[in-house]
Residue frames as a rotation matrix with the C-alpha (Angstrom) as fourth column:
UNK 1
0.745 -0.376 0.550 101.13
-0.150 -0.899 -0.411 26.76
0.649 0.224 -0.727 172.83
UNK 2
0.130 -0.898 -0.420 104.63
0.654 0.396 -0.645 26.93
0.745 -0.191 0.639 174.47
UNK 3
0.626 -0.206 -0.753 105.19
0.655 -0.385 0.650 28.10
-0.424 -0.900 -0.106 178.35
UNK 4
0.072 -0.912 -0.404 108.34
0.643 -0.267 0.718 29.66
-0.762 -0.311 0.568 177.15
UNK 5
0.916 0.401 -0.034 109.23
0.116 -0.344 -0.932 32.09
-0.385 0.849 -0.362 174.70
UNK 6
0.493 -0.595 0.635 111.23
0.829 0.542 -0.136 30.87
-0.263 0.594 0.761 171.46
UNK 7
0.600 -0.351 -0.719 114.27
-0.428 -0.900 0.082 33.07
-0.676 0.258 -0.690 170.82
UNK 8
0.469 -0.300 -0.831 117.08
-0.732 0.394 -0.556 32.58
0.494 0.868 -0.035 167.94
UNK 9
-0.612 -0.754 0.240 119.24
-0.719 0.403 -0.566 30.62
0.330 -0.519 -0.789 170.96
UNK 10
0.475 0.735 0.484 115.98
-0.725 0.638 -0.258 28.17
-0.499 -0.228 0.836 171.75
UNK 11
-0.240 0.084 -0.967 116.82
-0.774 0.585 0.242 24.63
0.586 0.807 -0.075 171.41
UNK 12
0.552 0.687 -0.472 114.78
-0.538 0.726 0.428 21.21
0.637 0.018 0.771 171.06
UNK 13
-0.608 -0.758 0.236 116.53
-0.737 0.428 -0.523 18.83
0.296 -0.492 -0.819 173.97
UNK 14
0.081 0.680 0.729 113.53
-0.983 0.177 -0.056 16.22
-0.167 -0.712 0.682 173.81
UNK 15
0.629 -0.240 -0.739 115.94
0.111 0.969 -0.220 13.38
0.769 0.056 0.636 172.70
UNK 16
-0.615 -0.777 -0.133 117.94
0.009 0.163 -0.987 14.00
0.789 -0.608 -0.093 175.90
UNK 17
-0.244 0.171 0.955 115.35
-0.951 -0.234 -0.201 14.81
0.189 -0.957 0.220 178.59
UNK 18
0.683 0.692 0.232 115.18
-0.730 0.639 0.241 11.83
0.018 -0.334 0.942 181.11
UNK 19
0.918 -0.351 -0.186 118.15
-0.015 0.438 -0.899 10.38
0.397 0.827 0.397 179.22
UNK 20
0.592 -0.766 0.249 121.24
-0.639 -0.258 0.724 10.58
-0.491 -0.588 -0.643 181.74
UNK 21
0.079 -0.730 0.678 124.14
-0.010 0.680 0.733 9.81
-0.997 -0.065 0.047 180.11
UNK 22
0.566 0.455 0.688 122.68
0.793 -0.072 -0.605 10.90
-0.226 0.888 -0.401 176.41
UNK 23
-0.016 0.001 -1.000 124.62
0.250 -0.968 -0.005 13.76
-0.968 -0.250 0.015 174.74
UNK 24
0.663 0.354 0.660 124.33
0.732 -0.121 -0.671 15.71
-0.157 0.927 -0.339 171.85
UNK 25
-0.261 -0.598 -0.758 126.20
0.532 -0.744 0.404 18.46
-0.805 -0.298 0.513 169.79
UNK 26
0.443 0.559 0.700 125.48
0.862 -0.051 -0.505 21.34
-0.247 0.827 -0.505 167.81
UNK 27
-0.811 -0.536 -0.233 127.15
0.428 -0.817 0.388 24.31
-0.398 0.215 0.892 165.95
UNK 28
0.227 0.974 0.011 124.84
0.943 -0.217 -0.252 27.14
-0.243 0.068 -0.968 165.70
UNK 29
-0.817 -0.431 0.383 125.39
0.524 -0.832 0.184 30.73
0.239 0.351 0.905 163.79
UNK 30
0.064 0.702 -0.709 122.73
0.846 -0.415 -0.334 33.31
-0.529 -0.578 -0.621 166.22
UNK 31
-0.537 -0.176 0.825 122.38
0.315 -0.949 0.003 36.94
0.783 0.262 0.565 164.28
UNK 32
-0.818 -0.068 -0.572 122.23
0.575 -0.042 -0.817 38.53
0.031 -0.997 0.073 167.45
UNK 33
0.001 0.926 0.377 118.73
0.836 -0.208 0.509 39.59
0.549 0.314 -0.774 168.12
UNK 34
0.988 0.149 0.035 119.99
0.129 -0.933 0.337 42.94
0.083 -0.328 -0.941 170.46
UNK 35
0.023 -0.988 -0.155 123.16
-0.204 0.147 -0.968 44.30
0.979 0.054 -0.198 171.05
UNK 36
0.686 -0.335 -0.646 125.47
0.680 0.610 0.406 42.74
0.258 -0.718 0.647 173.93
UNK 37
-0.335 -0.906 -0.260 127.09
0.932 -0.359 0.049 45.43
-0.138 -0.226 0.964 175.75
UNK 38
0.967 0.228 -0.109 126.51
0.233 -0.972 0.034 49.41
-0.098 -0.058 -0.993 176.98
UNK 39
0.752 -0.149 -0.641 129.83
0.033 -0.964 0.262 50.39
-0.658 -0.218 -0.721 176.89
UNK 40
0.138 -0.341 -0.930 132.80
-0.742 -0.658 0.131 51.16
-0.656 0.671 -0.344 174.60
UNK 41
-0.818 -0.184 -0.545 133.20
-0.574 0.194 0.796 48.13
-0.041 0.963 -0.265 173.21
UNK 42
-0.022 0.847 0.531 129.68
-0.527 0.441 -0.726 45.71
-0.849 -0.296 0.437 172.40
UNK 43
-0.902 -0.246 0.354 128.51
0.183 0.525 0.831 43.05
-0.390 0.815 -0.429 170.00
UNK 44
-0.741 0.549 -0.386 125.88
-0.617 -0.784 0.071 44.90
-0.264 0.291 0.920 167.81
UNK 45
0.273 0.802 0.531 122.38
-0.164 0.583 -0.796 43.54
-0.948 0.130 0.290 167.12
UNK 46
0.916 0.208 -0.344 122.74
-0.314 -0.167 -0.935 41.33
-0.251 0.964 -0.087 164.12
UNK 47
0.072 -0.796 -0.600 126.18
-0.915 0.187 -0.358 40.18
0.398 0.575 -0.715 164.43
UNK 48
0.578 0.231 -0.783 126.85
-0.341 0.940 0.025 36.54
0.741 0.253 0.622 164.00
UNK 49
-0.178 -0.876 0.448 127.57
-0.967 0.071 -0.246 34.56
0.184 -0.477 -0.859 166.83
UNK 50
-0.163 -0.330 -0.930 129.27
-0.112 0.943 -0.314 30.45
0.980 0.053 -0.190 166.45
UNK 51
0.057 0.037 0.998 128.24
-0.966 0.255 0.046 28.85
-0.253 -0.966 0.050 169.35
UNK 52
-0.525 -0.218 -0.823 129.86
-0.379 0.925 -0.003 25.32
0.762 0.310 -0.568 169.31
UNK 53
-0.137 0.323 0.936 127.41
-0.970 -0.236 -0.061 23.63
0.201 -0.917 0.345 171.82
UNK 54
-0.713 -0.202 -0.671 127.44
-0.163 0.979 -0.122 20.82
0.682 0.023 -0.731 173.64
UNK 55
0.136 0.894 0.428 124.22
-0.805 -0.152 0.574 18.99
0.578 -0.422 0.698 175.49
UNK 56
-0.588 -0.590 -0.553 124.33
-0.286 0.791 -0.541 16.61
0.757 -0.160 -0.633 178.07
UNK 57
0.710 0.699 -0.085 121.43
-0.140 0.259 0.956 14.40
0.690 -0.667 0.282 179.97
UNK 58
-0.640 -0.505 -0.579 121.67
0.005 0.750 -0.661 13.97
0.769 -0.426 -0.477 183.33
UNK 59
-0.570 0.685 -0.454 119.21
0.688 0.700 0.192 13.01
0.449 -0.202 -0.870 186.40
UNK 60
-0.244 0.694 -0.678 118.08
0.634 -0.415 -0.653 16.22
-0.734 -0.589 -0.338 187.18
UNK 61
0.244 -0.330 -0.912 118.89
-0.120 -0.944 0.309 18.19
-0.962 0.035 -0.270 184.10
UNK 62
0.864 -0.353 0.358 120.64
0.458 0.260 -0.850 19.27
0.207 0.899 0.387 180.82
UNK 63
0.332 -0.696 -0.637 124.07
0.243 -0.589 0.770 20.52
-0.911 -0.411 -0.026 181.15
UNK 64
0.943 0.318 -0.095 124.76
0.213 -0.801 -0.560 23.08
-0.254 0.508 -0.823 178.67
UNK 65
0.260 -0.895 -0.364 128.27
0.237 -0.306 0.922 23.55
-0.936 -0.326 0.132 177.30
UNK 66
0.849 0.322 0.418 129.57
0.524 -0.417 -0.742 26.01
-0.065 0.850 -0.523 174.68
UNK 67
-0.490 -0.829 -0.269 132.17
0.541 -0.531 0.653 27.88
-0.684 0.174 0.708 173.11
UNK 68
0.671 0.422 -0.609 131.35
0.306 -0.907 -0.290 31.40
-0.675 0.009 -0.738 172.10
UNK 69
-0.465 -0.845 -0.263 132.92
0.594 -0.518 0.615 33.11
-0.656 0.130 0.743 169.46
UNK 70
0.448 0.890 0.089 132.23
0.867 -0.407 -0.288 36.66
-0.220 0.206 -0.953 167.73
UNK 71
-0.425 -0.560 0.711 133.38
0.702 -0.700 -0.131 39.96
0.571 0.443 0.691 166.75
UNK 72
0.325 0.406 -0.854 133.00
0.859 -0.504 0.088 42.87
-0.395 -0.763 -0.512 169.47
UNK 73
-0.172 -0.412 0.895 133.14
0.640 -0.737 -0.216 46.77
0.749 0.536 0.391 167.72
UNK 74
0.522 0.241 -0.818 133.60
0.802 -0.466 0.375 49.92
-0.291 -0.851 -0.437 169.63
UNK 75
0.651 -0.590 0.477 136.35
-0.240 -0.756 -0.608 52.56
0.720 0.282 -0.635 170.34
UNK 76
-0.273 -0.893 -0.358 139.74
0.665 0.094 -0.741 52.67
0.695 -0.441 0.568 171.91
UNK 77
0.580 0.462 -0.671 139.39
0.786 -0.100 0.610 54.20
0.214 -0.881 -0.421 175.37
UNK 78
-0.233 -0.762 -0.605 142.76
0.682 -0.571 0.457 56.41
-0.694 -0.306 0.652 174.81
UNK 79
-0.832 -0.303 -0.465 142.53
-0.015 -0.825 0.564 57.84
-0.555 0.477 0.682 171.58
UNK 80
0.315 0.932 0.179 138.59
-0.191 0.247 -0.950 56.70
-0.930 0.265 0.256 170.09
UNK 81
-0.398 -0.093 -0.913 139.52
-0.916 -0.019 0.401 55.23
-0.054 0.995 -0.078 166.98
UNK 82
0.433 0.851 -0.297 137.19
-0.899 0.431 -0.078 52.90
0.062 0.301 0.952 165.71
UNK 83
-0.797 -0.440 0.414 138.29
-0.527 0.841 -0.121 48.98
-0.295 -0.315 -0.902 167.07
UNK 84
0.510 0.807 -0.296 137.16
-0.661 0.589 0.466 45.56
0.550 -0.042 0.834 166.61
UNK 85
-0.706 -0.679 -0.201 138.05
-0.610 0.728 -0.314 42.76
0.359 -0.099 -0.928 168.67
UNK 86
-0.397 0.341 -0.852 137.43
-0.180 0.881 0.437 38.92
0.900 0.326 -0.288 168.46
UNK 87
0.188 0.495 0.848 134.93
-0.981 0.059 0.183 37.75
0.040 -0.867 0.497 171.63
UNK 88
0.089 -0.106 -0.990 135.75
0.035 0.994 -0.103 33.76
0.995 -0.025 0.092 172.56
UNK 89
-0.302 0.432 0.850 133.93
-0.951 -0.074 -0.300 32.77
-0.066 -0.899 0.433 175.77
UNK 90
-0.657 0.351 -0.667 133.36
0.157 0.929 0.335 29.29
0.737 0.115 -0.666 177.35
UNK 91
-0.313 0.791 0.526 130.23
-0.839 -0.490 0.237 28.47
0.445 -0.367 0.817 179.41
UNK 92
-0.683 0.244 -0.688 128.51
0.230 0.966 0.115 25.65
0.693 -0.080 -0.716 181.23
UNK 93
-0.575 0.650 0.496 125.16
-0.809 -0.540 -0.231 25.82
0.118 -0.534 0.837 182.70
UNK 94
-0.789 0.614 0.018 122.51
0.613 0.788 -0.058 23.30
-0.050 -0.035 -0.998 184.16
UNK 95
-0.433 0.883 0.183 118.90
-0.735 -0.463 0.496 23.59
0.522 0.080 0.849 182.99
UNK 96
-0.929 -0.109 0.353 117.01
-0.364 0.421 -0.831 22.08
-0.058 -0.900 -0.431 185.33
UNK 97
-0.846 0.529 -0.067 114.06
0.354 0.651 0.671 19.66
0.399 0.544 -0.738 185.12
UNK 98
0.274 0.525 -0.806 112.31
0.958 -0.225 0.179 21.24
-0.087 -0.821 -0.564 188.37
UNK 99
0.473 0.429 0.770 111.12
0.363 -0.891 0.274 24.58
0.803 0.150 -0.577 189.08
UNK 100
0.593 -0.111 -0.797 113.46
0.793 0.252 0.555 24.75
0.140 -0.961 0.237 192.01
UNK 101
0.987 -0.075 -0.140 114.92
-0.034 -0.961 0.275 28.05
-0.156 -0.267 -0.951 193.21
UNK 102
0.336 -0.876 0.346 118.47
0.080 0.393 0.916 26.25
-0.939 -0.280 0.202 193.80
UNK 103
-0.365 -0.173 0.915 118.36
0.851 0.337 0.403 26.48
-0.378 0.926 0.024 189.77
UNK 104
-0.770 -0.519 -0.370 119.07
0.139 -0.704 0.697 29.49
-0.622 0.485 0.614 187.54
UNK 105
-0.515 0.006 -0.857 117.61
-0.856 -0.058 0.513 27.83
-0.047 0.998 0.035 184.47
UNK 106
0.110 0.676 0.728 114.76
0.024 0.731 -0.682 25.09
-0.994 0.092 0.064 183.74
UNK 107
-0.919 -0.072 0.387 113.89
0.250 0.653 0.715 22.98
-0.304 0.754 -0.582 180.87
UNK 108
-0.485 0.863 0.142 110.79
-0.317 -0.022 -0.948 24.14
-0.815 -0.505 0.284 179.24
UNK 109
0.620 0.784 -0.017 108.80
-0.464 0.349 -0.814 22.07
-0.633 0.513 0.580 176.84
UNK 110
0.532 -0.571 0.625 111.77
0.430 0.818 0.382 20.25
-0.729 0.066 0.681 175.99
UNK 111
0.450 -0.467 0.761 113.45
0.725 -0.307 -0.617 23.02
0.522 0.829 0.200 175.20
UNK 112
0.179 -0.376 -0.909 116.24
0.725 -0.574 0.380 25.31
-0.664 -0.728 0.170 176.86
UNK 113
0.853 -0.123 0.507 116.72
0.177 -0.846 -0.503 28.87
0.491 0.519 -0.700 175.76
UNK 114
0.257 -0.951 -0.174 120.54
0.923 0.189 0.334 29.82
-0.285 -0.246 0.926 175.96
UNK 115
0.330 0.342 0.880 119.95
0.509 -0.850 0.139 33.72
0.795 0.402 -0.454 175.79
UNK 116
0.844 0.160 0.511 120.60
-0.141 -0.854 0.500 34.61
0.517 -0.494 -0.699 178.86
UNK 117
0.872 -0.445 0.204 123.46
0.427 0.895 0.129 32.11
-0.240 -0.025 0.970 179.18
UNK 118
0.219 -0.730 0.647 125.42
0.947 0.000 -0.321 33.53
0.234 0.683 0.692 176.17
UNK 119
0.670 0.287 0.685 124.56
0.341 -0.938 0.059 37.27
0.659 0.194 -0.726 177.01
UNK 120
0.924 -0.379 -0.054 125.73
0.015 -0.103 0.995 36.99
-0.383 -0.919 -0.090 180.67
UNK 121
0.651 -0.660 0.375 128.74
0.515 0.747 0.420 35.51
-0.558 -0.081 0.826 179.31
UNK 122
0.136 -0.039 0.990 129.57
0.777 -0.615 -0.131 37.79
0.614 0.787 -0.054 176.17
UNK 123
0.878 0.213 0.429 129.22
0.080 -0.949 0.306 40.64
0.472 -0.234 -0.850 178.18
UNK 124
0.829 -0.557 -0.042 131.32
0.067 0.025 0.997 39.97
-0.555 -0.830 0.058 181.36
UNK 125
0.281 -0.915 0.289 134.30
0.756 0.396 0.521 39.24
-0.591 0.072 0.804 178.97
UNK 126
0.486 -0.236 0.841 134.09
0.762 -0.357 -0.541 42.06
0.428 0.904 0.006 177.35
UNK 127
-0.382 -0.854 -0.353 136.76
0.889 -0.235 -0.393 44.72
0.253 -0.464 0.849 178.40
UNK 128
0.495 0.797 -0.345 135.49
0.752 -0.592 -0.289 47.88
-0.435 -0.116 -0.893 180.23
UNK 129
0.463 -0.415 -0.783 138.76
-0.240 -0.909 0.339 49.98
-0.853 0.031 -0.521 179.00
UNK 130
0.678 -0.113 0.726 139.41
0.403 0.883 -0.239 48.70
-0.615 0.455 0.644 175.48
UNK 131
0.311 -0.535 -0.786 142.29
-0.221 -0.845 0.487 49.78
-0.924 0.022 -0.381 173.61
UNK 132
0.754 0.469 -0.461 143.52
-0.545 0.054 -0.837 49.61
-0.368 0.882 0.296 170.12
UNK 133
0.370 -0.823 -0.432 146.90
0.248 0.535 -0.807 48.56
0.895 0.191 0.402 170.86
UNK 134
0.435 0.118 -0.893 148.78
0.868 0.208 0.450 48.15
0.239 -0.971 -0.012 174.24
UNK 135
-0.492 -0.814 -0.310 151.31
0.772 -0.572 0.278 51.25
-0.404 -0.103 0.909 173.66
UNK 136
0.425 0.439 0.791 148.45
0.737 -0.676 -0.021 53.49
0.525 0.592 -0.611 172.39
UNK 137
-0.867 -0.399 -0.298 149.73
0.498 -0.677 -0.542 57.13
0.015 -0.618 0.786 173.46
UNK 138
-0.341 0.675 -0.654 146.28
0.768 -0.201 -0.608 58.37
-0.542 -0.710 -0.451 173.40
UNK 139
0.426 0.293 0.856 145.12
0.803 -0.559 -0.208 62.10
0.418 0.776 -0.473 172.69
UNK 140
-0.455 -0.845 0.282 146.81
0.583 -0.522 -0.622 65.24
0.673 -0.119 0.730 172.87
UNK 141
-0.119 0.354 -0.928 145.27
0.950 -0.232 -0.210 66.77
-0.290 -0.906 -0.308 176.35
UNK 142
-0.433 0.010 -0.901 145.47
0.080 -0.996 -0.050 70.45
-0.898 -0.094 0.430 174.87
UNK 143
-0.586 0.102 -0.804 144.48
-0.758 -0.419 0.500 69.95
-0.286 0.902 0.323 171.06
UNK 144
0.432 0.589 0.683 142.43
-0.300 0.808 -0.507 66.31
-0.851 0.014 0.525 171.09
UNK 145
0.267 -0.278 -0.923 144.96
-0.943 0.124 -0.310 65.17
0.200 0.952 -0.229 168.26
UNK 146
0.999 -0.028 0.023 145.86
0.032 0.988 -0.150 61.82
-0.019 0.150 0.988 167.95
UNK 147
0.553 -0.581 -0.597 149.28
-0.763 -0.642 -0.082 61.66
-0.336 0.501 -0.798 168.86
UNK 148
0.157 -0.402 0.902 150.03
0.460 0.838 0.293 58.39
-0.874 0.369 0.317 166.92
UNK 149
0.609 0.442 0.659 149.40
0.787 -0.237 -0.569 60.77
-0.095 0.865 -0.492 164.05
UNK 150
0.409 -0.767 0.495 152.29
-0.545 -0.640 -0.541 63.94
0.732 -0.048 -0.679 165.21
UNK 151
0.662 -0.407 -0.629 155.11
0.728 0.547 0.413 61.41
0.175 -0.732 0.659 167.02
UNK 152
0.093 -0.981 0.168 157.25
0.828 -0.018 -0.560 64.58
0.553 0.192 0.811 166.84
UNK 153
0.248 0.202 0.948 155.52
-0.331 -0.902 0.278 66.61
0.911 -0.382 -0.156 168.91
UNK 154
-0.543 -0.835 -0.092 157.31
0.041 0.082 -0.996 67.34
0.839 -0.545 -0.010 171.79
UNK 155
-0.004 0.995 -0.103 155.31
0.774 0.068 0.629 66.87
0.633 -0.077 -0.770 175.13
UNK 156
0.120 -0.202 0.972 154.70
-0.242 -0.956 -0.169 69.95
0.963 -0.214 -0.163 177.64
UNK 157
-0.841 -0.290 -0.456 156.20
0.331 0.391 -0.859 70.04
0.428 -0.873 -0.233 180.72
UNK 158
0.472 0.857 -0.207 153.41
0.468 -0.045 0.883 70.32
0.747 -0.514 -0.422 183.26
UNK 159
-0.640 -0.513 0.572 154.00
-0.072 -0.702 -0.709 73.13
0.765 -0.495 0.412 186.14
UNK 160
-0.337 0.407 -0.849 152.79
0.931 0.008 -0.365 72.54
-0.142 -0.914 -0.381 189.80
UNK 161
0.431 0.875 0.221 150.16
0.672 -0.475 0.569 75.38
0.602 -0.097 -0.792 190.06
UNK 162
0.832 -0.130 -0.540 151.30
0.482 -0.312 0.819 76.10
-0.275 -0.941 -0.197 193.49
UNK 163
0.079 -0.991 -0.109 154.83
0.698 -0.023 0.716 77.25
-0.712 -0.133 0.690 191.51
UNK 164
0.606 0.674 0.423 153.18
0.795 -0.488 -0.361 79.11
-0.037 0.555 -0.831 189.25
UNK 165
0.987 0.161 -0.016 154.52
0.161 -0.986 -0.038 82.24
-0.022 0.035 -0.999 190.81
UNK 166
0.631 -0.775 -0.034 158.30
-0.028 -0.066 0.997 81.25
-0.775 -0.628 -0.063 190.57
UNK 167
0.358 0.054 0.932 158.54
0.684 0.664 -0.301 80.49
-0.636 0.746 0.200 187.34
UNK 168
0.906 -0.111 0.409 159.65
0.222 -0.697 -0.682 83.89
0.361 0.708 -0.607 185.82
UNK 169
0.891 -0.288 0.351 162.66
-0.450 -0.667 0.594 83.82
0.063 -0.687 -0.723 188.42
UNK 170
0.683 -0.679 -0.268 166.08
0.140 0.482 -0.865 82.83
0.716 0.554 0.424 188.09
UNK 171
0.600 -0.294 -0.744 169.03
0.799 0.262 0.541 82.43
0.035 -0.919 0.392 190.42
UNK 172
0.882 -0.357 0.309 171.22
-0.210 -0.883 -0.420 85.47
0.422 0.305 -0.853 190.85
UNK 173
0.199 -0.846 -0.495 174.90
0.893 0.364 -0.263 85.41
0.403 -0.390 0.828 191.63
UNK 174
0.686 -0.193 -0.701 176.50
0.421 -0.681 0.599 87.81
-0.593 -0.706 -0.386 194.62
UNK 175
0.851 -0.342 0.397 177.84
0.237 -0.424 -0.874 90.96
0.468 0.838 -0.280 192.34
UNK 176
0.385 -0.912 0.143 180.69
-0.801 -0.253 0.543 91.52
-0.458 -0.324 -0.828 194.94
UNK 177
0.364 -0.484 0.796 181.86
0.139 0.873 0.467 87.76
-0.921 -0.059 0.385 193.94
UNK 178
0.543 -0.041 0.839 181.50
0.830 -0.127 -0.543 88.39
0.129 0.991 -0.035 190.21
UNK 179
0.980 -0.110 0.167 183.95
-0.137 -0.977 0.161 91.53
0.145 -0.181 -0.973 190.95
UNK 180
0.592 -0.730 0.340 186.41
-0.781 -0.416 0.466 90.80
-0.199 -0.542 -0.817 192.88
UNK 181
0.291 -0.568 -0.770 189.35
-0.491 0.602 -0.629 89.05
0.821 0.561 -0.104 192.06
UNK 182
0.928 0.215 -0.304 190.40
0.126 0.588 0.799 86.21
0.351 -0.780 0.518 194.73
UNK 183
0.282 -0.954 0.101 194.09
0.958 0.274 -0.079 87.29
0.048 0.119 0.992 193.95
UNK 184
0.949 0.191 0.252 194.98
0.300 -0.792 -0.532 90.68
0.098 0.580 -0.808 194.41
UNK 185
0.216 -0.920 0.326 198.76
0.884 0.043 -0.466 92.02
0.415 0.389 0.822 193.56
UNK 186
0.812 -0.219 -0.541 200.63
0.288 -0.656 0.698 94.32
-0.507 -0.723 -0.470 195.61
UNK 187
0.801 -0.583 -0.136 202.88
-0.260 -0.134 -0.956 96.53
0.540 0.801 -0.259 193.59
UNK 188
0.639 -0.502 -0.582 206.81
0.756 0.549 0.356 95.66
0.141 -0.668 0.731 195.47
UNK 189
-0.567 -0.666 0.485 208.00
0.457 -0.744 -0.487 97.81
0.686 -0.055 0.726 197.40
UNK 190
-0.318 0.500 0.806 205.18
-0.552 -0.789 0.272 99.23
0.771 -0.358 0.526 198.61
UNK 191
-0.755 0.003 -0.656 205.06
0.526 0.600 -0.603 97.42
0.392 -0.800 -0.455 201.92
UNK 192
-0.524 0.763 -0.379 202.36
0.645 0.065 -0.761 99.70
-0.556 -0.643 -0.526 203.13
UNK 193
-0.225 0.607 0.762 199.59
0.964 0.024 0.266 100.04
0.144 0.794 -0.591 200.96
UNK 194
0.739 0.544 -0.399 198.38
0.671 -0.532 0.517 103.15
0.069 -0.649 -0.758 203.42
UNK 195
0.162 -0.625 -0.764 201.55
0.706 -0.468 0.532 105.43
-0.689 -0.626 0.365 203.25
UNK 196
0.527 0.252 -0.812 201.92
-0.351 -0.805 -0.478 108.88
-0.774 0.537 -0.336 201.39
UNK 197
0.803 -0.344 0.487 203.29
0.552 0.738 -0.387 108.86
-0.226 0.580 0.783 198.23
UNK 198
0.340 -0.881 0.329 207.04
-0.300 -0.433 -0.850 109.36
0.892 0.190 -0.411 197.34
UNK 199
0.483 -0.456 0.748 208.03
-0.837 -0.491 0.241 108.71
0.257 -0.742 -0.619 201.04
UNK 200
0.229 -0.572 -0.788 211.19
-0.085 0.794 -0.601 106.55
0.970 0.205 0.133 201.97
UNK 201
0.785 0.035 0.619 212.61
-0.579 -0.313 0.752 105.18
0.220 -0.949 -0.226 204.86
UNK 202
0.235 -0.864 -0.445 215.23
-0.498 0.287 -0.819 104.56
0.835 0.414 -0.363 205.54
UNK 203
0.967 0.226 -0.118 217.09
-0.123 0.820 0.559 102.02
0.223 -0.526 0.820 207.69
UNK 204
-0.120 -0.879 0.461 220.16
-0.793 -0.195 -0.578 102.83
0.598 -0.435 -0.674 209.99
């Protein structure tokens, strides 16, 4: 019976162990046996993932190298409309021959499991705010529309709180200004505005 236990990412490395200097390659298609990823965007259990891998003996080890590639589904983070985007992830890991702490990852029974490898990887690269496009505008904050869907709506201005109470008030102009005239005309003749009327004077 095998120490280890055999997932779809298990492979056989017992023409390399011992073998420094030995490598091998393989292209593998994994239907992912959980999903990869808690948050918006994740690669579901079941989807297929190409793992171009490369093996390589060497005097303590195998060294593990790989190119990842996959399809990651989710939601946009602005406006939740249903996204996919492509996952392509490199890797390189040593399984180790010894049980030594200094090492991650051991060889067992001439065989390395690359599960926790790919996962680690896969995950990290996946974005925590994914979006459907870089210029999404999101949702409408008052009605949860999409507003890629109404570009003609107009947005609302936003009012400081604290101004709240000014906001019905307008400036007022001084009603003497608005009155008076800056010019005012003196009729001629009348040299003093202040004197009765009809009276002359005369000038000996």
């Amino acid at each position: 019976m095998p120490h280890y236990a055999k997932t779809p990412y298990t492979v056989t490395v017992h023409d390399l162990v011992h073998r420094a200097g030995e490598m091998r390659e393989h292209l593998l298609t994994v239907a992912v046996p959980s999903q990869l990823g808690e948050g918006l965007l994740k690669v579901p259990e079941g989807a297929p993932l190409e793992i171009d891998l490369r093996l390589e003996g060497l005097h303590d080890g195998i060294l593990a190298s790989a190119h990842v590639s996959g399809t990651a589904v989710g939601e946009c983070s602005r406006c939740l409309k249903a996204i996919e985007q492509p996952v392509e992830v490199d890797l390189a890991e040593l399984f180790a021959y010894s049980a030594d702490e200094a090492f991650d990852y051991q060889v067992h029974d001439d065989h390395v499991d690359l599960e926790p490898v790919v996962r680690d990887a896969v995950v990290l690269s996946l974005p925590f705010q994914p979006v459907c496009r870089p210029d999404c505008p999101g949702l409408d904050p008052e009605t949860g529309e999409r507003l890629e869907d109404v570009p003609d709506r107009q947005p609302r201005v936003q009012v400081d709180p604290r101004w709240s109470a000014l906001a019905g008030f307008q400036a007022e102009t001084d009603p003497a200004s608005s009155t008076a005239s800056p010019d005012t005309d003196v009729p001629a003749g009348d040299d003093d505005p202040g004197a009765p009327e009809g009276a002359e004077t005369e000038k000996r």
